[in-house]
ROTOR-167210 format. One record per residue (C-alpha): residue in one letter; y, x, z. Coordinates in steps of 0.5 Angstrom, whole numbers, plus 500, padded with zeros to 3 digits. Each point is the difference from the previous one (the first is absolute). Layout:
AYXZ;...
This chain:
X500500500;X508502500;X503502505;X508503502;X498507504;X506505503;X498507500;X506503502;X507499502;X504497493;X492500496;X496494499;X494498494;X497493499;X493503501;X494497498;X495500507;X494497502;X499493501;X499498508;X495497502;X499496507;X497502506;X497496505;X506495503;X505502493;X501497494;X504502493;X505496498;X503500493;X508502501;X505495497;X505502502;X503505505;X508503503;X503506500;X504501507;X503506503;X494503504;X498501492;X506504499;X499504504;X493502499;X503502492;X506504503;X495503506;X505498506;X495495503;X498502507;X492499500;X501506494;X502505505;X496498507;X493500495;X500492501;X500500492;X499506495;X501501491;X497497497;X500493502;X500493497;X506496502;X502492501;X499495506;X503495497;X495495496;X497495498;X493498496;X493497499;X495502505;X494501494;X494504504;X497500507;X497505504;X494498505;X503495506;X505498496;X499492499;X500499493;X506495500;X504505499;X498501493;X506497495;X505499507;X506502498;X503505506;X504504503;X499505506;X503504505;X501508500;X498501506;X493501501;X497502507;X494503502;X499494504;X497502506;X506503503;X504496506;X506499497;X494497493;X497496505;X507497502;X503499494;X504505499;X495504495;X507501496;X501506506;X493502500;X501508500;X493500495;X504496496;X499500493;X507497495;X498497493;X504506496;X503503505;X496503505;X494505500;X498499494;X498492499;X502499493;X506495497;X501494496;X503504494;X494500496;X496495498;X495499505;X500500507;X495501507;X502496506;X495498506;X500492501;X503501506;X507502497;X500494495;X505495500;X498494494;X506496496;X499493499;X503498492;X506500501;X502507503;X500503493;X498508498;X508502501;X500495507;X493503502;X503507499;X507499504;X495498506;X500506503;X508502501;X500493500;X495500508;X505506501;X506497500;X497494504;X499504505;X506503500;X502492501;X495498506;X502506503;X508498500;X498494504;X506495497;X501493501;X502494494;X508503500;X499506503;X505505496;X496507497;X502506497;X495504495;X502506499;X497504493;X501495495;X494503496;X493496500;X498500506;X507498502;X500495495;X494497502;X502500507;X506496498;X496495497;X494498506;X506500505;X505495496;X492496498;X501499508;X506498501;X504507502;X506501498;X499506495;X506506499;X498506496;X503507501;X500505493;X504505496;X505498496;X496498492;X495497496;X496499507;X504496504;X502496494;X493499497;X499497508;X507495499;X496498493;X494498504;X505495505;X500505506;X509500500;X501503506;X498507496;X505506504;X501506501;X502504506;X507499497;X500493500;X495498505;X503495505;X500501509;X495494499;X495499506;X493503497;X495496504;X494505497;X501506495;X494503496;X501507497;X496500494;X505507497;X498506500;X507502501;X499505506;X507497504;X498493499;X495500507;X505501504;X505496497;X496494500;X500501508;X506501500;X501492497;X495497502;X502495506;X498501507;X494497501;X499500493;X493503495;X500506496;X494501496;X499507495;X496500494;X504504496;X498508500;X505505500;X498507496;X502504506;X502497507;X504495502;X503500508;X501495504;X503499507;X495498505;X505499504;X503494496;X494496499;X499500508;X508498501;X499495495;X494497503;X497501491;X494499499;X496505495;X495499495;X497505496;X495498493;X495503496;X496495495;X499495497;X494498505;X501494504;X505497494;X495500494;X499492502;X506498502;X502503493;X496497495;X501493504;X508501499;X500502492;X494493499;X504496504;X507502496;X504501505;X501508498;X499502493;X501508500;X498499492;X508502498;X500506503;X494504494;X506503496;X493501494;X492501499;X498506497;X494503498;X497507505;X503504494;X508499502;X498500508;X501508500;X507498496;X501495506;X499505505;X505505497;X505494501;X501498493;X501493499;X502496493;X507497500;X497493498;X496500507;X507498504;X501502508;X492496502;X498506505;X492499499;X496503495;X494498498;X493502496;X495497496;X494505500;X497497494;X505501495;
Protein backbone atom coordinates (compact mmCIF):
# COMPACT_ATOMS: atom_id res chain seq x y z
CA UNK A 1 0.00 0.00 0.00
CA UNK A 2 1.03 3.79 -0.19
CA UNK A 3 2.14 5.45 2.68
CA UNK A 4 3.37 9.44 3.60
CA UNK A 5 6.97 8.52 5.43
CA UNK A 6 9.29 11.68 7.03
CA UNK A 7 12.79 10.51 7.02
CA UNK A 8 14.48 13.44 7.99
CA UNK A 9 13.79 17.20 8.82
CA UNK A 10 12.46 18.78 5.72
CA UNK A 11 12.54 15.14 3.70
CA UNK A 12 9.47 12.89 3.01
CA UNK A 13 8.28 10.24 0.16
CA UNK A 14 4.84 8.59 -0.51
CA UNK A 15 6.49 5.12 -0.24
CA UNK A 16 5.16 1.91 -0.84
CA UNK A 17 4.81 -0.32 2.49
CA UNK A 18 3.44 -3.31 3.63
CA UNK A 19 -0.20 -3.90 4.18
CA UNK A 20 -1.12 -4.39 8.23
CA UNK A 21 -2.36 -7.18 9.22
CA UNK A 22 -4.56 -7.57 12.42
CA UNK A 23 -3.46 -9.16 15.74
CA UNK A 24 -5.38 -10.40 18.06
CA UNK A 25 -8.19 -7.36 19.49
CA UNK A 26 -7.04 -5.21 16.18
CA UNK A 27 -8.55 -4.43 13.16
CA UNK A 28 -7.43 -2.50 9.71
CA UNK A 29 -9.47 0.04 8.70
CA UNK A 30 -9.61 1.67 5.15
CA UNK A 31 -8.52 5.28 5.50
CA UNK A 32 -11.18 7.80 3.94
CA UNK A 33 -10.08 10.62 5.21
CA UNK A 34 -7.44 11.87 7.36
CA UNK A 35 -6.18 15.75 9.17
CA UNK A 36 -2.97 17.54 9.07
CA UNK A 37 -2.52 19.36 12.33
CA UNK A 38 0.47 21.07 14.09
CA UNK A 39 2.23 17.99 15.78
CA UNK A 40 2.70 16.85 11.83
CA UNK A 41 4.35 20.07 11.29
CA UNK A 42 6.51 19.55 13.72
CA UNK A 43 7.72 16.03 12.88
CA UNK A 44 8.38 17.61 9.14
CA UNK A 45 10.43 20.40 10.48
CA UNK A 46 12.11 18.16 13.34
CA UNK A 47 11.21 20.58 16.40
CA UNK A 48 8.75 17.86 17.80
CA UNK A 49 9.70 17.24 21.27
CA UNK A 50 9.17 12.88 21.32
CA UNK A 51 11.84 13.69 18.56
CA UNK A 52 14.28 14.62 20.76
CA UNK A 53 13.39 12.74 24.32
CA UNK A 54 13.37 9.18 21.82
CA UNK A 55 9.52 8.90 22.29
CA UNK A 56 9.59 9.07 18.31
CA UNK A 57 12.42 8.52 15.81
CA UNK A 58 12.97 8.96 11.72
CA UNK A 59 11.66 7.35 9.89
CA UNK A 60 7.96 7.69 10.89
CA UNK A 61 4.27 7.66 9.48
CA UNK A 62 2.30 10.68 10.72
CA UNK A 63 -1.37 11.35 10.98
CA UNK A 64 -3.85 10.87 13.90
CA UNK A 65 -6.69 12.50 12.68
CA UNK A 66 -8.85 10.07 10.42
CA UNK A 67 -11.53 8.30 9.57
CA UNK A 68 -12.33 5.20 7.67
CA UNK A 69 -14.11 1.38 7.03
CA UNK A 70 -12.96 -1.23 9.30
CA UNK A 71 -12.29 -3.95 6.38
CA UNK A 72 -10.37 -6.86 8.69
CA UNK A 73 -10.45 -8.36 12.05
CA UNK A 74 -7.88 -9.89 14.12
CA UNK A 75 -8.94 -12.78 16.38
CA UNK A 76 -11.40 -11.61 19.53
CA UNK A 77 -12.75 -8.75 17.41
CA UNK A 78 -16.50 -9.29 17.06
CA UNK A 79 -17.09 -9.44 13.27
CA UNK A 80 -19.44 -6.60 13.61
CA UNK A 81 -16.82 -4.44 12.99
CA UNK A 82 -16.57 -5.46 9.72
CA UNK A 83 -17.89 -2.56 6.95
CA UNK A 84 -18.27 -0.06 10.36
CA UNK A 85 -17.72 3.16 9.42
CA UNK A 86 -15.20 4.37 12.61
CA UNK A 87 -12.85 6.70 13.87
CA UNK A 88 -10.56 6.20 17.03
CA UNK A 89 -8.62 7.68 19.60
CA UNK A 90 -4.74 7.93 19.44
CA UNK A 91 -3.80 7.19 22.54
CA UNK A 92 -3.39 3.62 22.80
CA UNK A 93 -2.39 2.23 26.61
CA UNK A 94 -1.01 -0.77 27.63
CA UNK A 95 -4.23 -1.60 29.37
CA UNK A 96 -3.05 -3.09 32.33
CA UNK A 97 -1.53 -0.16 34.14
CA UNK A 98 -3.33 1.78 36.95
CA UNK A 99 -3.92 4.76 35.50
CA UNK A 100 -5.45 2.16 31.81
CA UNK A 101 -7.55 0.42 34.53
CA UNK A 102 -8.79 3.94 35.39
CA UNK A 103 -9.72 5.35 32.45
CA UNK A 104 -6.77 7.51 32.20
CA UNK A 105 -4.99 4.76 29.55
CA UNK A 106 -4.46 8.63 27.58
CA UNK A 107 -1.49 8.95 30.70
CA UNK A 108 -0.44 5.37 30.52
CA UNK A 109 3.45 6.23 30.62
CA UNK A 110 3.58 2.68 27.82
CA UNK A 111 1.61 4.37 26.08
CA UNK A 112 1.52 4.22 22.41
CA UNK A 113 0.08 7.51 20.17
CA UNK A 114 -1.25 6.67 16.51
CA UNK A 115 1.71 8.53 14.27
CA UNK A 116 2.94 9.97 17.02
CA UNK A 117 4.58 7.88 19.62
CA UNK A 118 6.79 4.89 19.61
CA UNK A 119 6.56 3.85 16.51
CA UNK A 120 2.68 3.18 16.00
CA UNK A 121 2.14 3.84 12.33
CA UNK A 122 -0.30 7.02 11.12
CA UNK A 123 -3.27 7.65 9.09
CA UNK A 124 -1.33 9.02 5.88
CA UNK A 125 -1.42 5.89 4.20
CA UNK A 126 -4.18 3.75 2.92
CA UNK A 127 -4.65 1.36 5.33
CA UNK A 128 -4.45 1.55 9.01
CA UNK A 129 -4.06 -0.84 12.31
CA UNK A 130 -6.08 0.13 15.39
CA UNK A 131 -6.76 -2.40 18.65
CA UNK A 132 -10.89 -2.48 18.84
CA UNK A 133 -10.50 -1.18 22.15
CA UNK A 134 -9.75 2.68 20.53
CA UNK A 135 -12.63 2.55 18.02
CA UNK A 136 -15.13 4.98 17.95
CA UNK A 137 -18.18 3.95 15.02
CA UNK A 138 -19.99 7.10 13.11
CA UNK A 139 -23.49 6.69 12.35
CA UNK A 140 -24.40 7.78 8.50
CA UNK A 141 -24.42 11.11 8.92
CA UNK A 142 -21.15 11.86 10.25
CA UNK A 143 -19.35 11.90 6.94
CA UNK A 144 -15.44 11.14 5.85
CA UNK A 145 -14.62 14.79 6.62
CA UNK A 146 -16.87 15.07 9.83
CA UNK A 147 -15.59 11.64 10.82
CA UNK A 148 -11.84 13.04 10.48
CA UNK A 149 -12.49 16.33 12.45
CA UNK A 150 -13.66 14.00 15.51
CA UNK A 151 -10.41 13.93 17.19
CA UNK A 152 -9.59 17.88 17.54
CA UNK A 153 -12.93 18.16 17.63
CA UNK A 154 -13.21 15.48 21.55
CA UNK A 155 -9.86 18.25 21.99
CA UNK A 156 -11.69 20.90 21.95
CA UNK A 157 -14.60 19.65 24.05
CA UNK A 158 -12.70 18.77 26.49
CA UNK A 159 -11.25 21.86 26.57
CA UNK A 160 -14.80 23.05 27.12
CA UNK A 161 -15.98 20.72 29.84
CA UNK A 162 -13.01 21.70 31.43
CA UNK A 163 -13.85 25.44 31.66
CA UNK A 164 -16.99 24.47 33.35
CA UNK A 165 -19.42 27.40 32.06
CA UNK A 166 -22.86 28.21 32.62
CA UNK A 167 -25.78 29.19 29.75
CA UNK A 168 -24.75 32.81 29.34
CA UNK A 169 -21.49 32.63 30.83
CA UNK A 170 -19.04 34.78 28.82
CA UNK A 171 -15.59 32.95 27.58
CA UNK A 172 -12.42 34.14 25.99
CA UNK A 173 -10.50 31.60 23.63
CA UNK A 174 -7.26 32.51 22.93
CA UNK A 175 -5.66 31.19 19.56
CA UNK A 176 -8.04 31.40 16.80
CA UNK A 177 -6.64 28.37 15.11
CA UNK A 178 -8.58 25.10 14.82
CA UNK A 179 -8.33 24.16 18.04
CA UNK A 180 -9.58 27.61 19.19
CA UNK A 181 -12.24 27.48 16.45
CA UNK A 182 -13.63 24.46 17.68
CA UNK A 183 -13.61 25.29 21.17
CA UNK A 184 -15.71 28.64 19.94
CA UNK A 185 -18.14 26.43 18.44
CA UNK A 186 -18.84 23.47 21.32
CA UNK A 187 -19.21 26.57 23.95
CA UNK A 188 -21.54 28.84 22.03
CA UNK A 189 -23.39 25.21 20.88
CA UNK A 190 -24.04 25.30 24.93
CA UNK A 191 -24.89 28.45 25.69
CA UNK A 192 -21.73 30.25 26.37
CA UNK A 193 -20.89 33.66 25.32
CA UNK A 194 -17.92 33.22 23.09
CA UNK A 195 -15.01 35.97 22.58
CA UNK A 196 -11.95 35.25 20.57
CA UNK A 197 -8.30 36.44 20.93
CA UNK A 198 -5.97 36.58 17.75
CA UNK A 199 -3.71 38.42 15.61
CA UNK A 200 -4.73 40.95 13.37
CA UNK A 201 -5.27 39.04 9.70
CA UNK A 202 -7.12 36.36 7.64
CA UNK A 203 -7.31 34.27 10.86
CA UNK A 204 -9.61 36.56 12.83
CA UNK A 205 -11.30 37.72 9.94
CA UNK A 206 -11.99 34.21 8.67
CA UNK A 207 -13.69 33.36 12.60
CA UNK A 208 -15.83 36.88 12.03
CA UNK A 209 -17.23 34.99 8.74
CA UNK A 210 -18.24 31.80 10.75
CA UNK A 211 -20.40 34.34 13.08
CA UNK A 212 -17.89 34.64 15.95
CA UNK A 213 -18.09 38.93 16.13
CA UNK A 214 -16.31 39.36 19.16
CA UNK A 215 -12.91 38.30 17.24
CA UNK A 216 -10.19 41.02 19.17
CA UNK A 217 -6.95 41.74 19.40
CA UNK A 218 -4.96 42.71 22.29
CA UNK A 219 -5.40 46.03 21.09
CA UNK A 220 -9.13 45.92 20.94
CA UNK A 221 -9.82 43.56 23.67
CA UNK A 222 -12.45 44.87 26.22
CA UNK A 223 -12.22 45.10 30.35
CA UNK A 224 -15.14 42.52 30.20
CA UNK A 225 -15.73 39.95 33.03
CA UNK A 226 -14.20 36.62 31.53
CA UNK A 227 -15.82 33.86 33.64
CA UNK A 228 -13.27 31.17 31.83
CA UNK A 229 -10.27 31.51 29.63
CA UNK A 230 -9.15 28.75 27.43
CA UNK A 231 -5.68 28.92 25.90
CA UNK A 232 -5.52 27.23 22.81
CA UNK A 233 -2.03 29.38 21.26
CA UNK A 234 1.09 28.31 21.27
CA UNK A 235 2.07 31.80 22.05
CA UNK A 236 4.68 31.39 25.11
CA UNK A 237 3.12 34.81 26.80
CA UNK A 238 -0.63 33.85 26.58
CA UNK A 239 -0.74 31.25 29.89
CA UNK A 240 0.24 33.93 32.14
CA UNK A 241 -2.05 36.69 30.26
CA UNK A 242 -5.14 34.38 30.69
CA UNK A 243 -4.41 34.47 34.68
CA UNK A 244 -3.90 37.66 34.74
CA UNK A 245 -7.77 38.21 32.77
CA UNK A 246 -9.65 35.59 33.80
CA UNK A 247 -12.25 36.36 37.22
CA UNK A 248 -11.48 35.36 40.29
CA UNK A 249 -12.79 32.44 41.13
CA UNK A 250 -13.09 31.85 37.25
CA UNK A 251 -11.64 28.58 35.03
CA UNK A 252 -8.67 28.60 32.98
CA UNK A 253 -7.77 25.52 30.77
CA UNK A 254 -4.54 25.04 28.49
CA UNK A 255 -4.51 22.91 25.66
CA UNK A 256 -2.40 24.90 23.43
CA UNK A 257 1.37 24.14 23.41
CA UNK A 258 3.94 26.58 23.41
CA UNK A 259 7.30 25.40 21.52
CA UNK A 260 9.65 26.66 24.55
CA UNK A 261 7.99 27.30 28.01
CA UNK A 262 5.56 29.26 29.02
CA UNK A 263 5.52 30.99 32.85
CA UNK A 264 2.88 31.44 34.82
CA UNK A 265 2.69 32.94 38.58
CA UNK A 266 1.54 30.38 40.78
CA UNK A 267 0.84 33.14 43.20
CA UNK A 268 -2.07 34.32 40.97
CA UNK A 269 -3.85 31.31 40.40
CA UNK A 270 -3.90 31.16 44.66
CA UNK A 271 -4.91 34.87 45.14
CA UNK A 272 -7.36 34.72 42.71
CA UNK A 273 -8.94 31.35 43.78
CA UNK A 274 -8.28 29.92 39.67
CA UNK A 275 -9.03 26.85 38.84
CA UNK A 276 -6.40 25.21 36.38
CA UNK A 277 -7.15 22.61 33.88
CA UNK A 278 -4.50 20.79 31.84
CA UNK A 279 -5.62 18.73 28.42
CA UNK A 280 -4.09 15.88 26.61
CA UNK A 281 -6.46 14.24 23.85
CA UNK A 282 -9.22 13.58 22.62
CA UNK A 283 -10.13 10.71 25.04
CA UNK A 284 -12.96 10.77 27.00
CA UNK A 285 -14.41 13.49 24.22
CA UNK A 286 -14.69 10.84 20.82
CA UNK A 287 -18.30 10.68 21.82
CA UNK A 288 -19.54 13.42 22.85
CA UNK A 289 -17.91 14.70 19.36
CA UNK A 290 -19.75 12.31 17.16
CA UNK A 291 -22.99 13.18 19.06
CA UNK A 292 -22.58 17.17 18.66
CA UNK A 293 -21.64 17.02 14.72
CA UNK A 294 -25.09 13.91 14.00
CA UNK A 295 -26.85 16.17 16.10
CA UNK A 296 -26.06 19.55 13.76
CA UNK A 297 -25.28 21.61 16.60
CA UNK A 298 -21.46 22.00 15.50
CA UNK A 299 -20.46 21.52 11.86
CA UNK A 300 -16.60 21.92 11.93
CA UNK A 301 -16.95 21.02 8.15
CA UNK A 302 -16.19 25.05 7.03
CA UNK A 303 -12.91 25.15 8.73
CA UNK A 304 -10.85 21.78 5.74
CA UNK A 305 -9.63 24.91 3.44
CA UNK A 306 -8.89 21.47 0.73
CA UNK A 307 -8.46 17.50 0.08
CA UNK A 308 -5.63 16.62 -1.38
CA UNK A 309 -3.82 13.54 -2.42
CA UNK A 310 -0.47 12.05 -0.15
CA UNK A 311 1.69 13.41 -3.12
CA UNK A 312 1.04 17.30 -2.05
CA UNK A 313 1.14 16.33 1.89
CA UNK A 314 4.93 17.19 1.90
CA UNK A 315 4.23 20.56 0.01
CA UNK A 316 1.62 21.19 3.03
CA UNK A 317 4.03 20.43 5.64
CA UNK A 318 6.29 22.91 4.24
CA UNK A 319 3.74 25.57 4.55
CA UNK A 320 2.28 26.23 1.15
CA UNK A 321 -0.78 26.68 0.53
CA UNK A 322 -3.05 27.60 -2.79
CA UNK A 323 -4.72 30.81 -2.94
CA UNK A 324 -8.12 29.30 -3.82
CA UNK A 325 -8.25 27.27 -0.51
CA UNK A 326 -8.86 30.80 1.72
CA UNK A 327 -8.09 31.29 5.33
CA UNK A 328 -9.95 27.62 6.71
CA UNK A 329 -6.86 26.55 9.02
CA UNK A 330 -7.59 22.32 8.45
CA UNK A 331 -6.07 20.53 5.97
CA UNK A 332 -7.24 17.40 4.96
CA UNK A 333 -6.11 13.97 2.92
CA UNK A 334 -7.63 11.41 0.91
CA UNK A 335 -4.79 8.34 0.94
CA UNK A 336 -6.69 6.90 -2.02
CA UNK A 337 -6.19 9.62 -4.53
Amino acid sequence: MRAFVITAPGRALVQEVDEPEPGELEVVVDVERAGVCGTDIEFFSGDMTYLHTGQAAYPIRIGHEWSGVVTAVGDGVDPVWLARRVTGDTMLGCGHCRRCTTSRQHLCADRYEIGIRNGWPGALAEKLLVPVSALQPLPDNVDPALGALVEPGANALRAVRGAALAPGERLLVLGPGTIGLLVAEFARAQGAQVHLLGLTGPALEFARGLGFEHAWTAETLPALRWDAIIDASNARALPALALDLVEPGGRVVYIGLSGEPSLIDSRAVALKDVTVVGVLSGSGGLAGAVDTYASGLVDPRPLVAATVGLEEVAVILSGERHPEWGHAPKLHVDPRR
